[in-house]
SERO-4910 file (N, C-alpha, C, O; in steps of 0.05 Angstrom, whole numbers):
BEGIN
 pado doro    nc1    nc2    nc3   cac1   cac2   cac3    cc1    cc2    cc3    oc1    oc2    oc3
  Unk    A     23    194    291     22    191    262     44    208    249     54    199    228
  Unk    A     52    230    260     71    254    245    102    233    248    119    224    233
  Unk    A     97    232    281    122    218    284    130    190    268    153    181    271
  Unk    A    109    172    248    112    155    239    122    162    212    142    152    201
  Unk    A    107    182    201    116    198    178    140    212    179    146    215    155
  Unk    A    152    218    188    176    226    195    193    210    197    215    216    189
  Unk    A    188    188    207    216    163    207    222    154    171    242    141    162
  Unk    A    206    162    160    208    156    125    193    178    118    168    178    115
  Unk    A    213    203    115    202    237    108    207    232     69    207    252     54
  Unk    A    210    212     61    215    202     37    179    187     25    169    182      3
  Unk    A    172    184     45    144    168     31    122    197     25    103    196      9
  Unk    A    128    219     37    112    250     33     87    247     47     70    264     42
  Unk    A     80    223     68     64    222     86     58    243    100     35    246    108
  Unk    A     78    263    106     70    291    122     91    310    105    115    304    100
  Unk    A     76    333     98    102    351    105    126    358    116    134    343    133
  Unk    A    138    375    111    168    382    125    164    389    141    152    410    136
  Unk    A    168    386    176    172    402    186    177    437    193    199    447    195
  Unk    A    155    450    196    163    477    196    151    492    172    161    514    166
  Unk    A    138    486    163    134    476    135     95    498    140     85    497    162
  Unk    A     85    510    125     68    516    125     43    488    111     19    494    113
  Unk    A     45    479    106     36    455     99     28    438    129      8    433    143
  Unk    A     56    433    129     62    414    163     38    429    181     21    415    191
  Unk    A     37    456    187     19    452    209    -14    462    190    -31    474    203
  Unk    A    -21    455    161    -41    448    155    -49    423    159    -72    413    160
  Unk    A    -27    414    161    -41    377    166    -42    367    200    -52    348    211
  Unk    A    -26    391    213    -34    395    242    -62    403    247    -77    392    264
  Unk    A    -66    421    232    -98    422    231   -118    406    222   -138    401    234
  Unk    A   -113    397    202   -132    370    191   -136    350    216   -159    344    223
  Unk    A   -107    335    232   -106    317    248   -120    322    272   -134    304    281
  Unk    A   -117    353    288   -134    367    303   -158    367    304   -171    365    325
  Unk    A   -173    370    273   -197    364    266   -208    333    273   -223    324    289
  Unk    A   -194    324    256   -207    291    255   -201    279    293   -215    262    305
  Unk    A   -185    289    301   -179    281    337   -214    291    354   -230    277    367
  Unk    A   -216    317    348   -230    329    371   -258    329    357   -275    329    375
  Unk    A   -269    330    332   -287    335    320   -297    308    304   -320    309    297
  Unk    A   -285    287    298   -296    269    282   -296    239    306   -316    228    315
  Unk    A   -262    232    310   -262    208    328   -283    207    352   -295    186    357
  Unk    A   -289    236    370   -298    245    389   -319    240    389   -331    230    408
  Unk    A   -330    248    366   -362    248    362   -372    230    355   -396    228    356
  Unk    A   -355    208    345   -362    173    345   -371    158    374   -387    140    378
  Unk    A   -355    173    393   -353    152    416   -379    152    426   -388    131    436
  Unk    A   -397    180    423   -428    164    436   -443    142    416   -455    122    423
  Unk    A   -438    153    385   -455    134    381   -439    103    376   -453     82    378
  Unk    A   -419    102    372   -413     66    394   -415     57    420   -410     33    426
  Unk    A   -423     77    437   -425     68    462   -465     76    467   -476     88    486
  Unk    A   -473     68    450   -505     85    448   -519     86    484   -529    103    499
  Unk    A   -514     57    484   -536     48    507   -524     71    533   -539     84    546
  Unk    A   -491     71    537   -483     92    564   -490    115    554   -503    131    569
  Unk    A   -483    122    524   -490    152    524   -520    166    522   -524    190    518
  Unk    A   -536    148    525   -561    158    522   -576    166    508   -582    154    488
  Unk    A   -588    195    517   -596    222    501   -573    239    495   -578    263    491
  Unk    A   -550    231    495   -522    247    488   -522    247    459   -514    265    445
  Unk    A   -534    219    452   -532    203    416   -547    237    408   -533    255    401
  Unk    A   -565    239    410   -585    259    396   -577    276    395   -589    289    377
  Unk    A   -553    296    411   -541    314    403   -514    316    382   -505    333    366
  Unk    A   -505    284    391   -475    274    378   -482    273    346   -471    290    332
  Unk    A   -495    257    336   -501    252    311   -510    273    294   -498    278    273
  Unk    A   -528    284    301   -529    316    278   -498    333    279   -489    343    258
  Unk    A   -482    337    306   -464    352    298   -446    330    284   -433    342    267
  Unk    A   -442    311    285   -423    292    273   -425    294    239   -408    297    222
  Unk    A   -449    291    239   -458    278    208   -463    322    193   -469    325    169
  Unk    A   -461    344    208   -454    367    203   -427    364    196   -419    370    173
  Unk    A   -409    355    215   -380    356    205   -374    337    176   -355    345    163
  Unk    A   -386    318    168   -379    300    149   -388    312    128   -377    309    106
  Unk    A   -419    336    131   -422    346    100   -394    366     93   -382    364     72
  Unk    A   -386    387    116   -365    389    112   -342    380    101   -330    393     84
  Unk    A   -334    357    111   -308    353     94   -320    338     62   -307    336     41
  Unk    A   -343    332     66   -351    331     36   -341    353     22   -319    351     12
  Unk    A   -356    377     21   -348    401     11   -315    403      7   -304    407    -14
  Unk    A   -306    399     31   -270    404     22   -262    385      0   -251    393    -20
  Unk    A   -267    356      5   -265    346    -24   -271    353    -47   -258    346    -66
  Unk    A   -292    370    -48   -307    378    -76   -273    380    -95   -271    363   -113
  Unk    A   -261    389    -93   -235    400   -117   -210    389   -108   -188    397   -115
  Unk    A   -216    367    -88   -190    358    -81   -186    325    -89   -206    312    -95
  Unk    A   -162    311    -89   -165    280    -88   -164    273    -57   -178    255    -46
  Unk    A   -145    292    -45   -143    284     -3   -155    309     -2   -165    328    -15
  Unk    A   -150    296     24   -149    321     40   -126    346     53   -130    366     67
  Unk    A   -104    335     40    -88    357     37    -83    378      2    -68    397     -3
  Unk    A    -98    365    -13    -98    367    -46    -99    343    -64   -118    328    -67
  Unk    A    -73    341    -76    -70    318    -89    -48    300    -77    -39    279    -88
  Unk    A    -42    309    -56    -22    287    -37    -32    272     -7    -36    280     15
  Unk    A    -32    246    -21    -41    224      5    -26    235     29     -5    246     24
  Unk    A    -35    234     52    -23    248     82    -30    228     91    -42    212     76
  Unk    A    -24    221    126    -32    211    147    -59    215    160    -72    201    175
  Unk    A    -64    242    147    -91    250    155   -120    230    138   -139    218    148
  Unk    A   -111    236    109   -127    216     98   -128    182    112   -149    170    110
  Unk    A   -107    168    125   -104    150    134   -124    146    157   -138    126    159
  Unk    A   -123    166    174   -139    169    194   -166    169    183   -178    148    180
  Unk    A   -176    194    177   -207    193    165   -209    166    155   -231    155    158
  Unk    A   -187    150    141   -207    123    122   -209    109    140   -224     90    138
  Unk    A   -193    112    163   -207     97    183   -236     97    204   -252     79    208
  Unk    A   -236    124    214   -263    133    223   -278    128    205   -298    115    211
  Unk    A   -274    137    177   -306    145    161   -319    105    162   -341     98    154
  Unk    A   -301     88    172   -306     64    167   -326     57    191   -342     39    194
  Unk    A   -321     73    204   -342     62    229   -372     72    223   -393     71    236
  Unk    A   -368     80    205   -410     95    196   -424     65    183   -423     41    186
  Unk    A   -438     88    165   -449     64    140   -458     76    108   -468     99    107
  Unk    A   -455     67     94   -454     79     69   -455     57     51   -440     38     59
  Unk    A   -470     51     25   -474     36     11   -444     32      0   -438     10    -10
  Unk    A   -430     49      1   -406     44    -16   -378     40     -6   -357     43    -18
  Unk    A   -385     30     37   -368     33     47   -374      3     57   -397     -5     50
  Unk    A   -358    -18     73   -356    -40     84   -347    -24    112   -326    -12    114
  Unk    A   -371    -26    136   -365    -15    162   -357    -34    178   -361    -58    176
  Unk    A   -341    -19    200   -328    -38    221   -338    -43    242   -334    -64    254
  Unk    A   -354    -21    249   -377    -20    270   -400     -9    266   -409     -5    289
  Unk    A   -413     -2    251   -441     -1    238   -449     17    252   -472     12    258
  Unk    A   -438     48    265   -445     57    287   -474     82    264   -477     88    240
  Unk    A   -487     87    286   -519    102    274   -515    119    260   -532    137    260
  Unk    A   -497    121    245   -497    141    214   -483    132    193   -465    116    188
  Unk    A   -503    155    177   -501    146    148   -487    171    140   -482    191    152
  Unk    A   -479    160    104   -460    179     93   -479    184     67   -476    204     54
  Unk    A   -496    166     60   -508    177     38   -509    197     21   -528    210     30
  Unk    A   -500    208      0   -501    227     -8   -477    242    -10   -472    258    -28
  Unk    A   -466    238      6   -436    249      8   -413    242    -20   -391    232    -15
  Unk    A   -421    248    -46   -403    241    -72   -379    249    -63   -360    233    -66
  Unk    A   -374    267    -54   -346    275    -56   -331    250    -29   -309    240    -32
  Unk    A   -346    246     -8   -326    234      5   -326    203     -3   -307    189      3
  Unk    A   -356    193    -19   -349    165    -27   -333    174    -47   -317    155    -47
  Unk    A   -322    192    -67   -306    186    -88   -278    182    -78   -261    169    -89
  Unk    A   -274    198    -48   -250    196    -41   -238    176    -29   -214    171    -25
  Unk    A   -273    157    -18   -258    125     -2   -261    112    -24   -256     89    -17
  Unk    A   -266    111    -46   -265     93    -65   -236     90    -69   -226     67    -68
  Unk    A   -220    114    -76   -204    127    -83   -183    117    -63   -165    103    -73
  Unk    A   -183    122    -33   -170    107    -14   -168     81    -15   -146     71    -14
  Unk    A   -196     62    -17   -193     37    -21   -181     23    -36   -172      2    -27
  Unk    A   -175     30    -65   -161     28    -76   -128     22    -78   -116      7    -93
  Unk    A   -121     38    -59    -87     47    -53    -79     16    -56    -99      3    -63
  Unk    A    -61      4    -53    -47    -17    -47    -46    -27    -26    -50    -49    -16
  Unk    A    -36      4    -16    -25     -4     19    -52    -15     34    -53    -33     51
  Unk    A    -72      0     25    -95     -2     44    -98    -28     34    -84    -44     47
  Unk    A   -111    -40     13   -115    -64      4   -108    -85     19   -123   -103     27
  Unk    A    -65    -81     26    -56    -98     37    -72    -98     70    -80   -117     82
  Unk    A    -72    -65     78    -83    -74    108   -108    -87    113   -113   -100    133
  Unk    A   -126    -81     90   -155    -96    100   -152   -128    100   -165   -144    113
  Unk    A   -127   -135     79   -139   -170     78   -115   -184    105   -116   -208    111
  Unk    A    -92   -161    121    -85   -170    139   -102   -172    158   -106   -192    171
  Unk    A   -117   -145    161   -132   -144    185   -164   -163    184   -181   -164    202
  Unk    A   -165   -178    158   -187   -201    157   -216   -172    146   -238   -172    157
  Unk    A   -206   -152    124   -241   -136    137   -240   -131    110   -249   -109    102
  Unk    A   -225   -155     86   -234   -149     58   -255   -171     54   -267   -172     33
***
């Protein structure tokens, strides 16, 4: 994703390089890799993972009140500048379920309650770009 942002360091998709910013959004991406994507895979794979689901889902849906909270005062998740990182999350947070979200895989959690992060996929959905990707990818 950095490396895509970087081929057009003009769209402000990532920070500069070197950049104290740059490795905040190393951390964001870190986050959403090891802590959000990760913790999806039991509950899409329910039936192999078992009794794994029952530990996966409370820490998962722990991490999501979290980045609730970080939204509280922000529009992204880097502040007020769309990143790559937000790109990612609007993708994961799509695999839950939420009255105010259209899921991709309906996997065993909910977001209910979460204002700050529905204000921010509202907010994502919105973009253009995304717009254009959902009616390419057939999931408007």
């Amino acid at each position: 994703m950095q490396y895509l942002a970087d081929l057009k360091p003009e769209s402000g998709l990532a920070p500069e390089n070197g950049s104290l910013e740059r490795y905040r959004l190393q951390e964001w991406l870190s986050f959403l890799t090891s802590e959000i994507h990760k913790g999806f895979i039991p509950l899409l794979y329910a039936v192999q993972a078992g009794k794994y689901v029952e530990t996966a889902k409370p820490k998962l849906e722990k991490r999501y009140v979290w980045i609730d909270a970080q939204l509280e005062n922000r529009k992204y998740l880097m502040g007020d500048t769309f990143t790559v990182a937000d790109a990612y999350l609007y993708s994961l947070t799509g695999w839950a379920q939420a009255p105010w979200l259209k899921s991709v895989y309906q996997a065993d959690i909910h977001f209910d309650g979460l204002r700050h992060l529905e204000a921010w996929y509202v907010r994502m959905r919105e973009r253009p770009a995304v717009q254009q990707a959902l009616r390419v990818e057939g999931l408007k």
